[in-house]
ZAMARGU-4260 file (C-alpha; in steps of 0.2 Angstrom, whole numbers, plus 5000, padded with zeros to 4 digits):
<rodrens>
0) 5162/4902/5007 | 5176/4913/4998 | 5180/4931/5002 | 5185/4942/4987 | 5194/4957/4993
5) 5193/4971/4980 | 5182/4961/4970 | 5172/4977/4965 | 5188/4979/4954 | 5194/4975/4937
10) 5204/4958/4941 | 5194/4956/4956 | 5178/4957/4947 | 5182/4944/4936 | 5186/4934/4948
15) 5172/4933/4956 | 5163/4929/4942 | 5174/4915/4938 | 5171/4908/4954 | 5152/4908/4955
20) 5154/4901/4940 | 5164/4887/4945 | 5150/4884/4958 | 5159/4893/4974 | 5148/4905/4985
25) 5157/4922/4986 | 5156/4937/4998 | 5165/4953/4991 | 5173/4964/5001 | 5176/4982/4995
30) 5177/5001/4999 | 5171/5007/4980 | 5188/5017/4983 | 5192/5009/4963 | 5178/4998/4961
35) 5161/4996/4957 | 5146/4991/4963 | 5140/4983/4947 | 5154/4974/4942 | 5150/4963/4956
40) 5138/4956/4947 | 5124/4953/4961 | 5136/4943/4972 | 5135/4949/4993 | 5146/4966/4994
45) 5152/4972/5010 | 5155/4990/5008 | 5170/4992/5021 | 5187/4998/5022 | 5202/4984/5021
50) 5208/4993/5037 | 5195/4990/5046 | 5200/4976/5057 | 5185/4972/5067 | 5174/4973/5051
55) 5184/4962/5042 | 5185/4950/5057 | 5168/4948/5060 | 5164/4946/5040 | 5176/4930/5041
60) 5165/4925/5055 | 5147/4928/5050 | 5150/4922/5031 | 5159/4905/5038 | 5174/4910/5025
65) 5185/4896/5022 | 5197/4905/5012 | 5201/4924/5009 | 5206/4930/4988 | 5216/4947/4991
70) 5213/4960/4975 | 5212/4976/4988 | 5227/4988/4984 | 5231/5003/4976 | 5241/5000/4959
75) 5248/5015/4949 | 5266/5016/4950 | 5264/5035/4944 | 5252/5040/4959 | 5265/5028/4973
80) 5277/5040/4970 | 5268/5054/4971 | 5260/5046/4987 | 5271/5034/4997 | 5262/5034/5012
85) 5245/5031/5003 | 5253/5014/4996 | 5260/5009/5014 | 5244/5012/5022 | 5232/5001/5010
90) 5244/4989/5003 | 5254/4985/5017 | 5244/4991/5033 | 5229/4983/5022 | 5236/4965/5021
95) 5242/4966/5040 | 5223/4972/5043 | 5216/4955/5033 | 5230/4945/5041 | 5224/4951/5059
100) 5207/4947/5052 | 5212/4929/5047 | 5221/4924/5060 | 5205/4928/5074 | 5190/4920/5063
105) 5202/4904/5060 | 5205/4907/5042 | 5218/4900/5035 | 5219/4899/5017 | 5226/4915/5006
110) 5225/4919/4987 | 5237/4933/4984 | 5236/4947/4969 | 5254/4952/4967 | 5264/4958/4953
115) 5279/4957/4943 | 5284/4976/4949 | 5293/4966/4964 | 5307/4960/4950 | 5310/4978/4946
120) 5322/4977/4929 | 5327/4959/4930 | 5345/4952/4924 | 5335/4936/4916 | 5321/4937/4905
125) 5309/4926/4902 | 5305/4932/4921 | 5308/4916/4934 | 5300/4917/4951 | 5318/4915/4960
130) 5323/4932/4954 | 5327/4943/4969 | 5314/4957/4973 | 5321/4974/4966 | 5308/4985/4965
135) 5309/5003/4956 | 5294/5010/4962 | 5284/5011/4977 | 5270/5002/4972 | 5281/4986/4968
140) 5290/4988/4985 | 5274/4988/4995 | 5268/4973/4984 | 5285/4962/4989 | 5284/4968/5008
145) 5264/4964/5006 | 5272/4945/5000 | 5283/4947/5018 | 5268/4949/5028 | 5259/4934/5022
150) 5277/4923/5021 | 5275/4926/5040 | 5258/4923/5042 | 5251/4907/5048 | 5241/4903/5032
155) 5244/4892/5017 | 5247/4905/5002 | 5245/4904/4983 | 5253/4920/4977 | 5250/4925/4960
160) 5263/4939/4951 | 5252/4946/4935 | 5260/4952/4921 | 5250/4964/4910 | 5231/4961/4913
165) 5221/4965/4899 | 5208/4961/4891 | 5190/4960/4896 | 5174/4946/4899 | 5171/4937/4882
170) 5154/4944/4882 | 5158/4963/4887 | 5149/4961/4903 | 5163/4966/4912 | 5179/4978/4908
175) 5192/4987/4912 | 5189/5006/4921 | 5200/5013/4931 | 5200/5034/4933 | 5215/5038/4929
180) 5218/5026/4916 | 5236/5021/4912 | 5234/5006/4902 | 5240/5006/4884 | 5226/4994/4876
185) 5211/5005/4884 | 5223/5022/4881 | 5223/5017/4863 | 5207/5011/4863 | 5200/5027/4867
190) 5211/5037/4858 | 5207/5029/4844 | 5186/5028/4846 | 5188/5049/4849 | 5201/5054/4835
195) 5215/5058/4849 | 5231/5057/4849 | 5240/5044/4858 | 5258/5046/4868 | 5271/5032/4863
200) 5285/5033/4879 | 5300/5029/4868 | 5305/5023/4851 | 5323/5021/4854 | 5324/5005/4864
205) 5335/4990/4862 | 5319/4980/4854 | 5316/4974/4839 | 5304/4990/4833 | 5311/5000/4847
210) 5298/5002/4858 | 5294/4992/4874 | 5289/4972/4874 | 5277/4968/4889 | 5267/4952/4893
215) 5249/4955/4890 | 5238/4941/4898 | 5220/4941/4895 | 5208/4946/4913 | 5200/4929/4909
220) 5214/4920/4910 | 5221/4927/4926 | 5204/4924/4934 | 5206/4906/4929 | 5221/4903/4938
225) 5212/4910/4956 | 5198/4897/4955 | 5212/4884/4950 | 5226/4892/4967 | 5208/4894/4978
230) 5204/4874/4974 | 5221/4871/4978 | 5220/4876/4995 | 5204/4870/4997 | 5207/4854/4995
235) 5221/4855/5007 | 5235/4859/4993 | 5251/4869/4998 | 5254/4886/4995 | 5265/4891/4979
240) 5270/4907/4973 | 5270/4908/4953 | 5269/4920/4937 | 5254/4922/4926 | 5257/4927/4910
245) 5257/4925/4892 | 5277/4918/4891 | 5276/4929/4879 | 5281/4947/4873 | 5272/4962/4864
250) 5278/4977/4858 | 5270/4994/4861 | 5268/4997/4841 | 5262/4978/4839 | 5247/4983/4851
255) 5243/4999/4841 | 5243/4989/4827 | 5229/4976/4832 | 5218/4992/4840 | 5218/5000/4821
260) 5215/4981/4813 | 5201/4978/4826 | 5192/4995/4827 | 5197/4998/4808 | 5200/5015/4815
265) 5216/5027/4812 | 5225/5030/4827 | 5237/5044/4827 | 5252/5042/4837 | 5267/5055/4844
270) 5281/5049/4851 | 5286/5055/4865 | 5304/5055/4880 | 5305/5036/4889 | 5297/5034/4905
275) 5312/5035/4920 | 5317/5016/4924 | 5308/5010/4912 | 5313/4992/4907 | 5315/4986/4887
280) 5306/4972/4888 | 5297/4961/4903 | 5288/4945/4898 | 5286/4930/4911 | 5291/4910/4913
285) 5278/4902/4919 | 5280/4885/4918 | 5276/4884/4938 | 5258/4888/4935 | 5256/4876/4920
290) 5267/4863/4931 | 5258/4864/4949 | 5239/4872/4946 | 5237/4865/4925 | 5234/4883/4922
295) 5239/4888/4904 | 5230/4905/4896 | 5219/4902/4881 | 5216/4919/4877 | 5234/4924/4871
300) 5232/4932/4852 | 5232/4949/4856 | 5219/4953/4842 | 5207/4944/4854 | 5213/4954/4870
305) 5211/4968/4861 | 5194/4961/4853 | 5188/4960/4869 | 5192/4977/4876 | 5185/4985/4861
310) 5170/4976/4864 | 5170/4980/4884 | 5173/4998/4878 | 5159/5001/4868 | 5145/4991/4878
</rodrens>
């Protein structure tokens, strides 16, 4: 039995689903803070809070888990600097809590759901995991202190540091919604389904169209990987610590160019000041993944991320 912390949420969800599918009994444990009910798609949902020690103590215990999947955390970088000690209390305080949990009901084996926020603006691109943490934002510092807790931990830990999720199921069952949204492809998605307008965060970048180069990797892809860490562990596999994305970069106006080819719709677009710290372009090495789990995305043409959101979208 697996548990899937935050698995009501958008990677979460689609992780879970991957993993049923790959023939693993899952137990999701979630507060509905950012997730939803539905998207767990009938699997067993604990509605509890990560904090709650003696909760997720005695779920360990009366689900017999073998190993833990941790999506539960807050993750706008906007909102943690707005609200520090929000982001200390569930990220950090959160993991400590699930750790706690572990180390009573004997549990041992640990998926991680961290990010490349913990490089901050890196001196290397393509991104290698040996980079030093620098962090610009509260979010991303409470991701690489979360990585410290388990590094001290007494369990066998795969930790994965996602690019830019996107994307949704194949079969728009599942998709991304997150209130606020900040994501471009679902911003431009919308904007362009409703005839709005759509802010571009700087034009003037050192880029190759001026705007900013991300690594988009499709939700599918990234749930791949955690059955592929979580089977790892399982079958008694050390723990790694690895990037998942694309290897690859997209600019902001590339993206708004495969929302208008895939909805056929106009998209108006303003541009407006940069975003403070934020970097020109971040796109990942992730050679380790391929190298140690076999995992290498399929789903990289970002008409077919975008495909799929679009499809998500209207559903």
């Amino acid at each position: 039995m697996l548990l899937v912390t935050g698995g009501a949420g958008y990677i979460g969800s689609h992780a879970t689903r991957a993993l049923r599918a790959g023939g693993h009994d899952v137990v999701v444990y979630d507060d509905l803070s950012e997730g939803f009910e539905d998207a767990v798609l009938g699997a067993p949902l604990v509605v509890a809070d990560i904090l709650d020690t003696e909760r997720l103590t005695a779920t360990l215990q009366e689900h017999s888990v073998d190993a833990v999947l941790h999506f539960a955390a807050r993750c706008y970088v906007g909102e943690s600097m707005e609200k520090p000690d929000l982001y200390w209390r569930i990220n950090r305080d959160g993991t400590r809590s699930l750790l706690t949990a572990m180390g009573r009901a004997g549990v041992d084996k640990l998926v991680f759901s961290s990010t490349c926020a913990v490089y901050g603006i890196p001196d290397v691109v393509p991104m290698v995991e040996d980079l030093p943490h620098q962090p610009l934002n509260v979010y991303g510092e409470t991701k690489s202190a979360m990585e410290g807790e388990i590094a001290e931990a007494p369990v066998e830990a795969v930790v994965f540091r996602y690019f830019n999720a996107a994307g949704a199921s194949e079969d728009a069952v599942l998709g991304e919604r997150h209130d606020p949204e900040t994501h471009l492809i679902p911003l431009a998605l919308v904007a362009a389904r409703d005839g709005g307008t759509l802010t571009v965060n700087g034009d003037d970048y050192p880029t190759e169209d001026g705007t900013n180069v991300r690594d988009y990797v499709h939700v599918c892809d990234l749930a791949d990987a955690h059955v592929l860490g979580v089977e790892r562990l399982l079958a008694g596999g050390k723990g790694l610590t690895a990037n998942l994305g694309s290897g690859r970069g997209n600019s902001v106006l590339e993206i708004l160019e495969a929302v208008r080819k895939v909805t056929g719709k106009p998209l108006d677009v303003k541009i407006g000041p940069r975003r403070p710290g934020d970097p020109p372009a971040l796109f990942a090495r992730a050679d380790r993944a391929e190298q140690e789990l076999g995992w290498k995305p399929s789903r990289t043409d970002i008409e077919t991320i975008v495909e799929h959101a679009w499809r998500a979208l209207r559903s």
